[in-house]
GUFITI-551592 format. One record per residue: residue number from 0; residue in one letter; x, y negated, z of N, C-alpha, C in turn. Coordinates in nm, 3 decimals, padded with zeros to 5 digits, always signed. Example, Ala and Ser with C-alpha at 12.3 -4.5 7.8 and 13.67 -1.06 7.14 Angstrom:
<recs>
+-----+-----+---------+---------+---------+---------+---------+---------+---------+---------+---------+
|   n | res |   neast |  nnorth |     nup |  caeast | canorth |    caup |   ceast |  cnorth |     cup |
+-----+-----+---------+---------+---------+---------+---------+---------+---------+---------+---------+
|   0 |   A | +01.319 | +00.569 | +00.780 | +01.230 | +00.450 | +00.780 | +01.320 | +00.330 | +00.780 |
|   1 |   S | +01.285 | +00.225 | +00.708 | +01.367 | +00.106 | +00.714 | +01.290 | -00.003 | +00.787 |
+-----+-----+---------+---------+---------+---------+---------+---------+---------+---------+---------+
</recs>
This chain:
<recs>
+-----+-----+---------+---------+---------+---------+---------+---------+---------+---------+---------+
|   n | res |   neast |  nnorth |     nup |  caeast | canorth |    caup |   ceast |  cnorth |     cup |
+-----+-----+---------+---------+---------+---------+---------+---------+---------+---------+---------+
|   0 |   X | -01.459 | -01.517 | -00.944 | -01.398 | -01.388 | -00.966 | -01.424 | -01.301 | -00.842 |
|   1 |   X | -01.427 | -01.167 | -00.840 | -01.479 | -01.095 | -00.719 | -01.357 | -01.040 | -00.639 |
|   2 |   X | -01.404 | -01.030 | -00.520 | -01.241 | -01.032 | -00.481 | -01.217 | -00.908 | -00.527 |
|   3 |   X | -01.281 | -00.802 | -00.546 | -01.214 | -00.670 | -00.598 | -01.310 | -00.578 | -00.695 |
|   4 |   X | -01.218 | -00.501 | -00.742 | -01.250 | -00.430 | -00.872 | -01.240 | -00.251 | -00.835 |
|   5 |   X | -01.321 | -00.218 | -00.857 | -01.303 | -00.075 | -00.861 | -01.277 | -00.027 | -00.944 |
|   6 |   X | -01.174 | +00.091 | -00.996 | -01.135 | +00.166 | -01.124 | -01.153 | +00.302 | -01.111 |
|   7 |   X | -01.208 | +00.391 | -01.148 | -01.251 | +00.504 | -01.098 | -01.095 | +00.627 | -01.204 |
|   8 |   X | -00.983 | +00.674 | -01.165 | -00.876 | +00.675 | -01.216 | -00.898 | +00.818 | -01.316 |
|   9 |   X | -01.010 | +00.902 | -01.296 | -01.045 | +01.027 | -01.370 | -00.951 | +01.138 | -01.310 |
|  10 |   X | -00.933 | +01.235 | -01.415 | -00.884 | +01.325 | -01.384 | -00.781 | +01.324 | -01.434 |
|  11 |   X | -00.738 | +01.291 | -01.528 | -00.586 | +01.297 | -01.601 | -00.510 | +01.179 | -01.599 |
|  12 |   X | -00.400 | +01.136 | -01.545 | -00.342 | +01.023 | -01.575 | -00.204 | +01.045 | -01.642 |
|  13 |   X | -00.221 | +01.125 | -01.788 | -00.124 | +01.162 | -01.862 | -00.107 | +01.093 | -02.007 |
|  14 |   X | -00.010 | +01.167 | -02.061 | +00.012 | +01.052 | -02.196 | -00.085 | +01.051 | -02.297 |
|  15 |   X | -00.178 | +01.169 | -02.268 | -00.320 | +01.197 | -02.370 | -00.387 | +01.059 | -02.319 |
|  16 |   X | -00.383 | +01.007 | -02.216 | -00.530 | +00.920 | -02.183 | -00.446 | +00.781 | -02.127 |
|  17 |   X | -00.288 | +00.765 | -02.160 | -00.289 | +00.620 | -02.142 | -00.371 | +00.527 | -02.233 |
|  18 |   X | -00.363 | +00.524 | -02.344 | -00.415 | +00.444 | -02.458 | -00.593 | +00.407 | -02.390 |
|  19 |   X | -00.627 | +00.514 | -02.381 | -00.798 | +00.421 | -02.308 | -00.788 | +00.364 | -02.152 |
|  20 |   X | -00.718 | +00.461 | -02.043 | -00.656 | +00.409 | -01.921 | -00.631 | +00.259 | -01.938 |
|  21 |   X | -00.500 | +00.189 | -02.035 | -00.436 | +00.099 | -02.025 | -00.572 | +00.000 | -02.095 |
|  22 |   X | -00.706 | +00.036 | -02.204 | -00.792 | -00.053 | -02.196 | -00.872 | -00.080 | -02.082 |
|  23 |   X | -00.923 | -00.002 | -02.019 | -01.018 | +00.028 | -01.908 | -00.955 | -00.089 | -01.790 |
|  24 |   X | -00.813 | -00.038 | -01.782 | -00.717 | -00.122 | -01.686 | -00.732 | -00.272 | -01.688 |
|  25 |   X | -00.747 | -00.304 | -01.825 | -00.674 | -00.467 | -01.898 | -00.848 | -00.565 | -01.842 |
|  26 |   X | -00.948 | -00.432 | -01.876 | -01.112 | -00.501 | -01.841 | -01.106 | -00.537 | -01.689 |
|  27 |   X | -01.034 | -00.424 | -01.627 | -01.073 | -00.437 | -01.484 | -01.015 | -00.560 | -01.409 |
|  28 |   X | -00.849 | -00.586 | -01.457 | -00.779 | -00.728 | -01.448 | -00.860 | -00.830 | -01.427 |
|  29 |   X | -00.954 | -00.821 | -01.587 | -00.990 | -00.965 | -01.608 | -01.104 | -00.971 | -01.501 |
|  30 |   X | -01.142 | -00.842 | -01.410 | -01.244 | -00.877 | -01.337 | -01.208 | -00.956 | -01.186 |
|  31 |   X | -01.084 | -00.901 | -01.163 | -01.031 | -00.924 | -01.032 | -00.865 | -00.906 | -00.984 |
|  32 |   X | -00.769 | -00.903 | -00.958 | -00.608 | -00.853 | -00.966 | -00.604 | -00.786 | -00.827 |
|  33 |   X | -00.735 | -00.799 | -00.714 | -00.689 | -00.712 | -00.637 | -00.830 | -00.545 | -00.666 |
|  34 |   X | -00.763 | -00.440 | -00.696 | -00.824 | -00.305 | -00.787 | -00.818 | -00.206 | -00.692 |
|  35 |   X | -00.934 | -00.111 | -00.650 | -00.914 | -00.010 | -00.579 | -00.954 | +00.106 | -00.666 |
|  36 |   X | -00.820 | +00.226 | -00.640 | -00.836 | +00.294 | -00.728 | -00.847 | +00.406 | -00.672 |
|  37 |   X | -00.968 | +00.524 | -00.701 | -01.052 | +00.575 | -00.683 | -00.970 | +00.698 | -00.760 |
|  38 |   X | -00.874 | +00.796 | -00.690 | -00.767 | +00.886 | -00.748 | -00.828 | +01.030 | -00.679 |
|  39 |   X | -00.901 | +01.031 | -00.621 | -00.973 | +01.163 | -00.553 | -00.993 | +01.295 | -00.610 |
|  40 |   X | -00.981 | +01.241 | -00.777 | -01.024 | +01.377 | -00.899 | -00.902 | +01.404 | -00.972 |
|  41 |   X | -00.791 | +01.301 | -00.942 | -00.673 | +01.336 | -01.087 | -00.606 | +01.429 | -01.013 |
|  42 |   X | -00.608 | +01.558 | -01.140 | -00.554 | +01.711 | -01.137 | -00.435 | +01.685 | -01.185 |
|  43 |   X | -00.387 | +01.595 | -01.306 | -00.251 | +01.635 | -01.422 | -00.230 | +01.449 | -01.403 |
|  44 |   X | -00.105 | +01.462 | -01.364 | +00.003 | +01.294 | -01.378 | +00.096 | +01.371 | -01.443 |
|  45 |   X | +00.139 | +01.249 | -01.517 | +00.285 | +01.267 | -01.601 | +00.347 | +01.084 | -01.588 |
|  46 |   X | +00.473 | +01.079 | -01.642 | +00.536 | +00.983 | -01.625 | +00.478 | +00.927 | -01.717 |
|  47 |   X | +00.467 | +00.929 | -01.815 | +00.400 | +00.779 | -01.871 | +00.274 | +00.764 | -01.833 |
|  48 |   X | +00.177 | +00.824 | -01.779 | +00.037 | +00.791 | -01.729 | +00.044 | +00.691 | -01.559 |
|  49 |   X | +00.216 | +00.730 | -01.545 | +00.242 | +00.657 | -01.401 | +00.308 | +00.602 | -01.382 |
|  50 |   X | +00.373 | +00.540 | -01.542 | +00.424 | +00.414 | -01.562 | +00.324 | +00.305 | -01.596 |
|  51 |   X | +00.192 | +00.336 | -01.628 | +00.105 | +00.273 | -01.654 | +00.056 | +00.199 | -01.559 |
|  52 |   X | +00.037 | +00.256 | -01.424 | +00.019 | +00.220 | -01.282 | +00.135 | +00.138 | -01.212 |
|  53 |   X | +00.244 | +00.173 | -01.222 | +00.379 | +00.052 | -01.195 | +00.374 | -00.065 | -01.286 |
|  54 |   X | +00.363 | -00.051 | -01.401 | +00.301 | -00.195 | -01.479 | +00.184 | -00.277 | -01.406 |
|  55 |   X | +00.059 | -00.197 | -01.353 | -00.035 | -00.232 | -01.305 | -00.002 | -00.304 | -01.158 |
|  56 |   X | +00.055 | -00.225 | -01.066 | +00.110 | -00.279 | -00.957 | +00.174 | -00.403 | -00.983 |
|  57 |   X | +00.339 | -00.407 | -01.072 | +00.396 | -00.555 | -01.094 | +00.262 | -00.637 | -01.135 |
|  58 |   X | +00.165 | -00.638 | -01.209 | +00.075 | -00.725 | -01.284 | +00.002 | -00.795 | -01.125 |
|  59 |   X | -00.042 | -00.700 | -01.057 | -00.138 | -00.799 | -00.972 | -00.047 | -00.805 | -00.849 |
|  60 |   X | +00.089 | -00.772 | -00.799 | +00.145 | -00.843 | -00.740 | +00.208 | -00.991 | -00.775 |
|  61 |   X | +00.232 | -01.016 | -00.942 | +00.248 | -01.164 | -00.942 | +00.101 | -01.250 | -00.988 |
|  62 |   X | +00.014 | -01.162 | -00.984 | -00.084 | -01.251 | -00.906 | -00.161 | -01.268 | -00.772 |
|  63 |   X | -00.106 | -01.230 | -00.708 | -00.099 | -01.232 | -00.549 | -00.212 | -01.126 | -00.521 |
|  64 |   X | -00.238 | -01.060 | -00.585 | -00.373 | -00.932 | -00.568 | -00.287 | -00.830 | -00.543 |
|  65 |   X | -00.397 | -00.699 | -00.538 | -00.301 | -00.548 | -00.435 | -00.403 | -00.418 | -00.539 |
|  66 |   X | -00.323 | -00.339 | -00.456 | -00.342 | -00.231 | -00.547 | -00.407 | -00.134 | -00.421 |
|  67 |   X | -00.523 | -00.140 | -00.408 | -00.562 | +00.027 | -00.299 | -00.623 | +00.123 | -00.335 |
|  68 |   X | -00.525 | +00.233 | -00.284 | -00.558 | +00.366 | -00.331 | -00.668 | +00.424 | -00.233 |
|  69 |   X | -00.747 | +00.490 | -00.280 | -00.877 | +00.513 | -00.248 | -00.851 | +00.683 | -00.228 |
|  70 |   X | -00.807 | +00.756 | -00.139 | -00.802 | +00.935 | -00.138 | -00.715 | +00.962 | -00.242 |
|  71 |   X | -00.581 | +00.899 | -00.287 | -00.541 | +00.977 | -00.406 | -00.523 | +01.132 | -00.350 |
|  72 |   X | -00.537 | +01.229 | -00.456 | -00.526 | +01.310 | -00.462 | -00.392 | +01.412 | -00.456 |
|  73 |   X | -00.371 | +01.524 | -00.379 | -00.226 | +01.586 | -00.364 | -00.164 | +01.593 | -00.526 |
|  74 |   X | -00.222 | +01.609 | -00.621 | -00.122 | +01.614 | -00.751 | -00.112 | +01.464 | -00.791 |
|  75 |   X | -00.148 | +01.341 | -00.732 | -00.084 | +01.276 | -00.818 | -00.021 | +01.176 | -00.676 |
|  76 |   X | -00.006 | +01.226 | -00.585 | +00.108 | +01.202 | -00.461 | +00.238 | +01.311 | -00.496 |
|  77 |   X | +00.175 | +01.465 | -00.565 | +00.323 | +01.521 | -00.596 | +00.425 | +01.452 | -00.730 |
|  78 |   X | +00.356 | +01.446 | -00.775 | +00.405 | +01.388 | -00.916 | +00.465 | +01.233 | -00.895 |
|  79 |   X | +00.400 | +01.169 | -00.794 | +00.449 | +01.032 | -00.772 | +00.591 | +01.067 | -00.677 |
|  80 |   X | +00.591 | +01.167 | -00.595 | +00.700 | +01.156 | -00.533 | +00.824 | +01.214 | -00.622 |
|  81 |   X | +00.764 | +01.338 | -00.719 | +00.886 | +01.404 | -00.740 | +00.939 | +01.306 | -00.854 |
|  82 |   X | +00.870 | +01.204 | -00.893 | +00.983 | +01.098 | -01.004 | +01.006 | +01.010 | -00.930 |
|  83 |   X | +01.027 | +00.995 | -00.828 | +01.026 | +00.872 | -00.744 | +00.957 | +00.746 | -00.747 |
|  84 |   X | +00.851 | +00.765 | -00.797 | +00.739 | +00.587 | -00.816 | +00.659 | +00.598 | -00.681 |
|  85 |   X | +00.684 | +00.660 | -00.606 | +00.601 | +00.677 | -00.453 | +00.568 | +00.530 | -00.401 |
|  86 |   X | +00.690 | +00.456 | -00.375 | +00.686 | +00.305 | -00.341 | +00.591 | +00.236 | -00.411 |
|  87 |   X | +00.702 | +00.266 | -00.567 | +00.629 | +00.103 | -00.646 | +00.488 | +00.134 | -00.665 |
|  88 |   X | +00.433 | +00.256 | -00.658 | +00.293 | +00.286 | -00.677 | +00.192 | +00.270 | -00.553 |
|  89 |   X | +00.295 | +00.199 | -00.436 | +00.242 | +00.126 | -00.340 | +00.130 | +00.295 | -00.250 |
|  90 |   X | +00.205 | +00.350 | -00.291 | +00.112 | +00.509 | -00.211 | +00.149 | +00.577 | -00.083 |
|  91 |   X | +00.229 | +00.435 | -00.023 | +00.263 | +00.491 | +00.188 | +00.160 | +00.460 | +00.204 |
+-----+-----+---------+---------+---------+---------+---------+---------+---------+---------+---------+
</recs>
């Protein structure tokens, strides 16, 4: 298995694009549990596109893998702070 996986996170991480997000996600798992995610372009977060990512975080913390954020971008650091998932989205 490789130690890591790149996910390239797009531009939207909203409720239009969980449904392919959460496949894209499930491929990248099976490649590796520690995922660097490549947030440099997302313009529009919403809460369920960043509940998708707190699922993701619990998933490869109980498999001892990590989650690194790669440049996330100021809208989806605002959006993570103003619902409070700042932590669990592991984005200090």
């Amino acid at each position: 298995m490789p130690t890591k996986t790149t996910f390239s996170c797009g531009e939207a991480l909203d409720i239009v694009h969980v449904g392919p997000l959460r496949d894209r996600l499930r491929k990248a798992l099976e490649k590796s549990y520690t995922i660097e995610l490549k947030a440099d372009k997302v313009e529009k977060a919403d809460t369920a596109g960043l509940q998708l990512f707190v699922i993701l975080a619990k998933t490869v913390k109980q498999h001892n893998g990590s989650l690194i954020w790669k440049k996330p971008s100021d809208a989806l650091l605002a959006t993570a702070k103003s619902l409070g998932l700042h932590d669990q989205l592991h984005l200090s």
